[in-house]
C-alpha positions as CSV (number, residue, x, y, z in Angstrom):
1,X,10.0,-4.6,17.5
2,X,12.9,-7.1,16.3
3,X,10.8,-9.9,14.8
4,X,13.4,-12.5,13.0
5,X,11.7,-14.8,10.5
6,X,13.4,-18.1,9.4
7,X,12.9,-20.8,6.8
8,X,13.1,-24.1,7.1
9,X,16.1,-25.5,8.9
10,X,16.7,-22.3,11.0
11,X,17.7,-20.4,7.8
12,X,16.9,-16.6,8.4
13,X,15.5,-14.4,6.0
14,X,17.4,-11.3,4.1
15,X,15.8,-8.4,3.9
16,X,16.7,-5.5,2.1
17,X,15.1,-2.0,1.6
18,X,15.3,-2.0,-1.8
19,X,12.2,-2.6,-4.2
20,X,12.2,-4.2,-7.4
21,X,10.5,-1.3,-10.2
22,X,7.7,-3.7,-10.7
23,X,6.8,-3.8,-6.7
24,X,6.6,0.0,-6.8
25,X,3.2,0.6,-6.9
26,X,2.5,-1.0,-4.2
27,X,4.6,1.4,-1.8
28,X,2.6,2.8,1.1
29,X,3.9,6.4,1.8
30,X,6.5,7.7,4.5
31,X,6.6,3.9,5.7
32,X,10.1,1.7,5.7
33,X,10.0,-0.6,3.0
34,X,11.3,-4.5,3.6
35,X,12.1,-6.7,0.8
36,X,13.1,-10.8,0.4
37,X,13.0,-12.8,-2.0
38,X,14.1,-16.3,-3.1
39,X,13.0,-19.6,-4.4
40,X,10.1,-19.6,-2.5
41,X,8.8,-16.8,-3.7
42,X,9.4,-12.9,-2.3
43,X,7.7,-10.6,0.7
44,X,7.4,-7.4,0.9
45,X,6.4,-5.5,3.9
46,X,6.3,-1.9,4.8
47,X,6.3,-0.5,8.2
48,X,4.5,2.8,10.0
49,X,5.9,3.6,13.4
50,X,4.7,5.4,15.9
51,X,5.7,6.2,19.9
52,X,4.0,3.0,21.3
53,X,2.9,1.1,18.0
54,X,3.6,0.0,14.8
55,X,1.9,-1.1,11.4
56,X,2.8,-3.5,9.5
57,X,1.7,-3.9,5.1
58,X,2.3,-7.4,4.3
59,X,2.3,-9.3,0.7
60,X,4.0,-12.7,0.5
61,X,3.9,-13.8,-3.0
62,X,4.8,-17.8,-2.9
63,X,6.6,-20.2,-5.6
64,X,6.7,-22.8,-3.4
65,X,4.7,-23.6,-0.1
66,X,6.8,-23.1,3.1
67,X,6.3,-23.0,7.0
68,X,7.8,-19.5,7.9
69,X,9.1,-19.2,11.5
70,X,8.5,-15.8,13.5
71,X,10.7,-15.2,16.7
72,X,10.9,-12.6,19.5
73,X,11.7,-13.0,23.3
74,X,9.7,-9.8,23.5
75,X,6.0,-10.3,24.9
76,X,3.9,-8.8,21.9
77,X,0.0,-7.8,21.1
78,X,-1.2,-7.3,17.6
79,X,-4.3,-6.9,15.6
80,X,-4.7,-8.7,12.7
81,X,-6.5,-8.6,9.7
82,X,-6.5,-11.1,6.5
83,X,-6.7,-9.0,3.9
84,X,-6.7,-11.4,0.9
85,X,-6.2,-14.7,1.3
86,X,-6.9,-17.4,4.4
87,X,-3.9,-18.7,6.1
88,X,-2.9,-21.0,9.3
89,X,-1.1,-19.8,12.0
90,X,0.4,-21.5,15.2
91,X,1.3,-19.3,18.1
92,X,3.0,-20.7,21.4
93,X,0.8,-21.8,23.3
94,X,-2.3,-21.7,21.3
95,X,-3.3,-24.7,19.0
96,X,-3.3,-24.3,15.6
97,X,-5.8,-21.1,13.8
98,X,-7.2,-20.3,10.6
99,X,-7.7,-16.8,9.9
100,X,-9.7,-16.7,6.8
101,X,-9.8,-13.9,4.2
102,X,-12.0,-11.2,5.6
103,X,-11.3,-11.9,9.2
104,X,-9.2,-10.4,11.9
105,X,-8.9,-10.9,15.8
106,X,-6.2,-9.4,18.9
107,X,-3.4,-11.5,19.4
108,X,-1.0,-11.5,22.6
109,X,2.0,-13.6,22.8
110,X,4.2,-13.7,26.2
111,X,7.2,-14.6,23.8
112,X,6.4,-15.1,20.0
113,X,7.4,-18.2,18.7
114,X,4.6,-18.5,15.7
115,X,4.4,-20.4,12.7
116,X,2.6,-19.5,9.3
117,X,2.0,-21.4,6.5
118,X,2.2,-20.4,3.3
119,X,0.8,-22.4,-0.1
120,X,2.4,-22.5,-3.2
121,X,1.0,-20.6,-6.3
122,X,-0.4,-18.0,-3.9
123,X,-0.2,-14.3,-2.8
124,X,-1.2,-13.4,1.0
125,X,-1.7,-10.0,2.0
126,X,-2.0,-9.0,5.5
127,X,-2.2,-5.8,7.6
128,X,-0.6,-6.6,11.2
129,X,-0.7,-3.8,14.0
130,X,1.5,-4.6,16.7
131,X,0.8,-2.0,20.5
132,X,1.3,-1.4,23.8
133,X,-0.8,-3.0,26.2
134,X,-1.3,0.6,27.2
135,X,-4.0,0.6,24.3
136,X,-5.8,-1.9,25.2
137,X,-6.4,-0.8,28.9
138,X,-8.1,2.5,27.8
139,X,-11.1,0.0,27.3
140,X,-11.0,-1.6,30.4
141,X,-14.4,-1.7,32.2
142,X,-16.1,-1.4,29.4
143,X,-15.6,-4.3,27.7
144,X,-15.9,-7.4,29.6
145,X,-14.0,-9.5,26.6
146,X,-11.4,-7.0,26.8
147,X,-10.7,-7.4,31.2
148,X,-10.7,-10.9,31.0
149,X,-8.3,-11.0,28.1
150,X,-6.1,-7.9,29.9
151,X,-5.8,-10.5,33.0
152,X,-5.4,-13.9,31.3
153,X,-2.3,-12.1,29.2
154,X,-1.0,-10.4,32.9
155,X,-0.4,-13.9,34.0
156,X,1.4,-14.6,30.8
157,X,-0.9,-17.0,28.9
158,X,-0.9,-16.4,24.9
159,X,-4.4,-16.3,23.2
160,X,-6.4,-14.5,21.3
161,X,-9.2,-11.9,22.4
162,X,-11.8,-13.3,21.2
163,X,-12.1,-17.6,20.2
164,X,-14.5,-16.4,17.3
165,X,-12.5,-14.4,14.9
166,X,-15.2,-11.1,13.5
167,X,-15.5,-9.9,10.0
168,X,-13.4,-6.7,8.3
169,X,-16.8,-4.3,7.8
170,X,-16.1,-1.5,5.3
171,X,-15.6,0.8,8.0
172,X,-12.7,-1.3,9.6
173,X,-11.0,-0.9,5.6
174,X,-12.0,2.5,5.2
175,X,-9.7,3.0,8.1
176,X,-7.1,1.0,7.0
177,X,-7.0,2.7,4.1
178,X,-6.8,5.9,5.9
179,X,-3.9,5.2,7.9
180,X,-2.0,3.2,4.7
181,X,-2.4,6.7,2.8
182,X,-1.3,8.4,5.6
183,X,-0.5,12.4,4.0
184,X,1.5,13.8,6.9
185,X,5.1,13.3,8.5
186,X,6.5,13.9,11.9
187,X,4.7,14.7,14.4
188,X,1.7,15.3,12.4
189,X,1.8,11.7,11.4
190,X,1.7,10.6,14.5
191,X,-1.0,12.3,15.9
192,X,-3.0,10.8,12.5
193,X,-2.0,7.5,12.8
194,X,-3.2,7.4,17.1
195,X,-6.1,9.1,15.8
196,X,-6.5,6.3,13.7
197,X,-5.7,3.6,15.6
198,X,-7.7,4.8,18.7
199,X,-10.6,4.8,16.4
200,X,-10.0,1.5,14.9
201,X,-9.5,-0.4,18.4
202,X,-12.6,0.9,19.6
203,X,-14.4,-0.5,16.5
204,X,-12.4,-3.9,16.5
205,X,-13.0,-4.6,20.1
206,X,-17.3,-3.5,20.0
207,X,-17.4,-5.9,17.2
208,X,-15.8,-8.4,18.2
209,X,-17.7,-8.3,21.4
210,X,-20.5,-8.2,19.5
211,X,-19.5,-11.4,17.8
212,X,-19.2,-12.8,20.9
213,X,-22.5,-12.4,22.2
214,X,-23.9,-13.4,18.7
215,X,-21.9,-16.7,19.3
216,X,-23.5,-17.3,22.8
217,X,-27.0,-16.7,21.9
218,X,-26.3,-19.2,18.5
219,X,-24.8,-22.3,20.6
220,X,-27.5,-24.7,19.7
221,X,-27.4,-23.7,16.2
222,X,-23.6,-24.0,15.8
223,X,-23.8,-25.8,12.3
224,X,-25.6,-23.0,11.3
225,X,-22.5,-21.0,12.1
226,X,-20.2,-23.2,10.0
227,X,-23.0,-23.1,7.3
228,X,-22.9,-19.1,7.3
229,X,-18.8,-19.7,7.1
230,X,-19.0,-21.7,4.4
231,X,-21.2,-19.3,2.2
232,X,-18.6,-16.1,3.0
233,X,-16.0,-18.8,1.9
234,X,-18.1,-19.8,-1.5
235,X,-18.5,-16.4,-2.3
236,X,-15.2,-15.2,-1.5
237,X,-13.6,-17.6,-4.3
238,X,-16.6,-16.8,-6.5
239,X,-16.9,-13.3,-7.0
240,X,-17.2,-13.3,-10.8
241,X,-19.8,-16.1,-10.8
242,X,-21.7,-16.1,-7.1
243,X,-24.9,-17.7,-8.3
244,X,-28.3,-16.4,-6.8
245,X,-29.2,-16.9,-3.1
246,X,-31.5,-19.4,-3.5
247,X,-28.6,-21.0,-5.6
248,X,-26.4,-20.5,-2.9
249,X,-28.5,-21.6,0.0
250,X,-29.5,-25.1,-1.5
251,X,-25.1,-25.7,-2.3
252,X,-24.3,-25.3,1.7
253,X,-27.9,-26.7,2.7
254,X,-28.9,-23.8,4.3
255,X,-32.5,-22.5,3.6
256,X,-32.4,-19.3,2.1
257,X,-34.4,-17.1,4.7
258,X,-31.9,-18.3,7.8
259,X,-28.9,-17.4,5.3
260,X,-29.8,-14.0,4.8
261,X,-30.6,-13.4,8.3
262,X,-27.5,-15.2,9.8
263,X,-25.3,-13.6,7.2
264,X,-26.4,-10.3,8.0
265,X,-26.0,-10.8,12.4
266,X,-22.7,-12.6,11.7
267,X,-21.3,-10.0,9.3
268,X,-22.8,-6.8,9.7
269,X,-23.7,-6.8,6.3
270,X,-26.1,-7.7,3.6
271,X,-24.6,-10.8,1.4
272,X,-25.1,-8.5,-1.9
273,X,-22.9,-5.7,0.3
274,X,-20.3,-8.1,1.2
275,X,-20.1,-8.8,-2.8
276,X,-19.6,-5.7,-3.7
277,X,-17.0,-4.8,-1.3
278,X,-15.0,-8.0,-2.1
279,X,-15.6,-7.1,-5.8
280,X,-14.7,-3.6,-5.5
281,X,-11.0,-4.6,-3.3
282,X,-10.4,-7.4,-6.0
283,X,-10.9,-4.8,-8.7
284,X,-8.7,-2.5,-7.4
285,X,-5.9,-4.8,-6.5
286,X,-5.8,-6.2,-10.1
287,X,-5.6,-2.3,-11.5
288,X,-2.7,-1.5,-9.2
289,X,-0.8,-4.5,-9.4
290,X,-1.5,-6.3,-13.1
291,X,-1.1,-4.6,-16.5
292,X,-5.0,-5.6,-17.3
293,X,-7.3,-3.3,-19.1
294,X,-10.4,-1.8,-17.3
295,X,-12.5,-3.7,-19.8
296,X,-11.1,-7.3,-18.8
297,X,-11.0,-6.4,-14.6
298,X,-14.5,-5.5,-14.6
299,X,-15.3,-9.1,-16.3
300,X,-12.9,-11.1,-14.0
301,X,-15.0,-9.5,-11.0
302,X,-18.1,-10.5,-12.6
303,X,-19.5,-7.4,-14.5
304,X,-21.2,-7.9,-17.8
305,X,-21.2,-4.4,-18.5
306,X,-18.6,-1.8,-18.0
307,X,-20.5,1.4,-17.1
308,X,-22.2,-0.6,-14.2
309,X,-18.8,-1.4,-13.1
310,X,-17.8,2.2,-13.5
311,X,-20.4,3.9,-11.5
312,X,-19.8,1.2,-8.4
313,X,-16.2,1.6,-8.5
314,X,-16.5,5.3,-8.1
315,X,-19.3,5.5,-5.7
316,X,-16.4,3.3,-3.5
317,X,-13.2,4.6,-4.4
318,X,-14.2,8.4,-5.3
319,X,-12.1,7.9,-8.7
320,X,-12.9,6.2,-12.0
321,X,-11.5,2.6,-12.3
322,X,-9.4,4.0,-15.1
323,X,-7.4,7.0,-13.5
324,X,-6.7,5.1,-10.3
325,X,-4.7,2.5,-12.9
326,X,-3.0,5.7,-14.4
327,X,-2.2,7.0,-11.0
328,X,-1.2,3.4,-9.9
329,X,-1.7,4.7,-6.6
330,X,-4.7,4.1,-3.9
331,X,-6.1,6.9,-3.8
């Protein structure tokens, strides 16, 4: 889809499909590289296509903090996941969102005219799949979330599927990862990635439903909602140094029994799960993308002793911490 994205004051931005050495390693492979860069920092995207879909890789590192423009006359729906980093979004339309690290909802726009912003001194990465409504009627019937957003977006209103946006589970990222490290090409790649993608809709959409209901049967506990947000948020930008539960309960003023239990129907998973998963994607970012020794990322993710972080990091990734860095290479 031609999506042009402009700066401030209208000014477009240049893209070329050539990647400096040092962005190399994050390449994903068979996919169409996209690269921009200026004062305000660079992006760089990649891009799997398929017949009726494409997927979309995308890191904005930024100098400065900007509004980036995003324009199409094309009506458009798209999943999309915050991968690292939380970021606002305006879509026409819609008021003002906040997708925050971890999150992901279906988008639909009649026409895009959306807005992101983008702060200074950080790095954003994002996984956007944009379809065919085509995919999205294959669940029809049995998702009641799914009919009523089909025939809001027939009548050309923008929104979102679902108001609440649901939590990336490890199974949603094992997927991802799947279809990033996609091993075939031509029409064995395609039949891979719809494999992929008919798999991961059907996952997105049951949670998200699932979310949903959670939502309906919590609406005269709604603060405890924001409270449950507000621990994935602590912990998130604590990794290293999360604190105990009982620590963390008594910071958001949530006792530590409802935490546990909210946490656990909000997310899908335990809070000491979600740790490690955010541990184990930080750790892995930093030995792809930084020059750091094994020793020092297993510190900044908050492991006091190497071996532990060893035996974790290969229980998720299949590899040792050490020749995924030598690779440089997900594996």
């Amino acid at each position: 889809m031609d999506i042009q994205l402009m700066l401030r004051d209208n000014e477009p931005v240049s893209f070329s499909k050539t990647v400096p050495g040092p962005l190399a390693r994050l390449q994903v492979p068979g996919a169409m590289p996209q690269y921009a860069s200026g004062e305000w920092g660079n992006f760089l995207f990649y891009e799997q296509t398929g017949p009726d879909f494409s997927i979309w890789y995308k890191t904005y590192q930024m100098k400065q903090s900007i509004c980036l423009h995003a324009v199409t006359e094309a009506p458009m729906y798209s999943l999309c996941f915050a991968i690292n980093r939380s970021f606002r979004f305006q879509q026409e339309g819609m008021s003002k969102t906040r997708l925050a690290e971890g999150e992901f909802n279906i988008l639909y726009g009649a026409s895009l005219h959306h807005q992101l912003w983008l702060e200074k001194g950080k790095k954003y990465t994002v996984c956007e799949i944009q379809f065919a409504p085509a995919w999205l009627h294959r669940l029809g019937g049995s998702y009641s979330l799914v009919d009523e957003f089909l025939f809001k977006t027939s009548l050309g209103f923008s929104g979102q599927l679902n108001p609440v946006h649901a939590a990336i589970t490890p199974d949603i990222l094992t997927i991802l990862q799947h279809m990033r490290n996609c091993p075939f090409t031509g029409d064995a790649k395609n039949t891979w990635l719809q494999s992929l993608l008919s798999r991961l809709l059907l996952l997105t959409v049951t949670k998200m439903s699932m979310s949903s209901q959670t939502a309906a049967g919590w609406k005269l506990q709604a603060h405890e909602l924001a409270k449950v947000r507000e621990a994935r948020e602590y912990l998130s930008q604590r990794i290293d140094q999360p604190g105990t539960v009982m620590e963390l309960s008594h910071t958001i003023g949530l006792n530590d029994f409802k935490l546990k239990r909210r946490f656990k129907q909000m997310y899908g998973v335990t809070i000491f799960e979600f740790l490690l998963e955010a541990r184990m994607e930080k750790a892995k970012g930093l030995l792809l993308e930084t020059n750091m020794t094994v020793h020092a990322v297993a510190i900044s993710v908050g492991y006091k002793n190497i071996s532990s972080f060893t035996v974790a990091f290969k229980k998720k990734y299949g590899v040792l911490p050490s020749t995924m860095q030598r690779s440089g290479t997900d594996q």
